[in-house]
Structure formats: structure tokens, C-alpha cells
Phi, psi and omega in degrees: 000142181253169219182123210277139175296340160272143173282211183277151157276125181264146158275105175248176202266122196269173142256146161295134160244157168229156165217177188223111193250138173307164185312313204274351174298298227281344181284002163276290179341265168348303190275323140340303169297339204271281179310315172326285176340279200311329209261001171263356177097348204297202185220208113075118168265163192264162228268129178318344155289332163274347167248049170257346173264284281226341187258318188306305176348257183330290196305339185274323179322329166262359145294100179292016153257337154317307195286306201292325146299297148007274169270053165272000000 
């Protein structure tokens, strides 16, 4: 069975940002949340906006030429 590389979203306290995502990114985000919800159980999926730090989250945790550049 596959199984989405985001977990649970934690609620932490944000910063505002503003940003402008082309139409058809933000209709993945939408399709994206609607399969969170289900493979995480939610009742509701979470607002689409809400996984864009928790997904930056993952891609930086894991590039490993970003950590290896880093700490240089």
C-alpha cells in the first residue's frame, strides 16, 4: 500500500507569508488535502494552505546536498 510522505500536520504558531501559486498547483494542494484527510482519518480535509510549510517542511528535511552544503 503507498503511503503519503506527509504525516500529521502539527499546529504550531505560524508566520505570515504571502505567496501566489500558479491555478493548477493550488487545484494539487486541494487534491492533495482531500487524500490526506482520508489516509490520515481526518473528517475534514485541511485547508490547503496549511500544508504548504509542513510540505517545505519534508523537502528541506531531506535533501541531502542542502545538509551537506550547510554545513560547510
Amino acid at each position: 500500500m503507498s503511503k503519503l510522505r506527509l504525516g500529521a500536520v502539527l499546529d504550531e504558531k505560524p508566520v505570515k507569508l504571502s505567496i501566489e501559486l500558479p491555478g493548477a498547483l493550488h487545484a494539487r494542494l486541494v487534491e492533495y488535502a482531500k487524500v490526506h484527510a482520508r489516509e490520515t482519518g481526518l473528517s475534514e480535509p485541511i485547508l490547503p494552505e496549511r500544508l504548504i510549510a509542513p510540505m517545505l517542511d519534508h523537502f528541506i528535511s531531506t535533501d541531502r546536498a542542502f545538509a551537506r552544503l550547510r554545513s560547510k
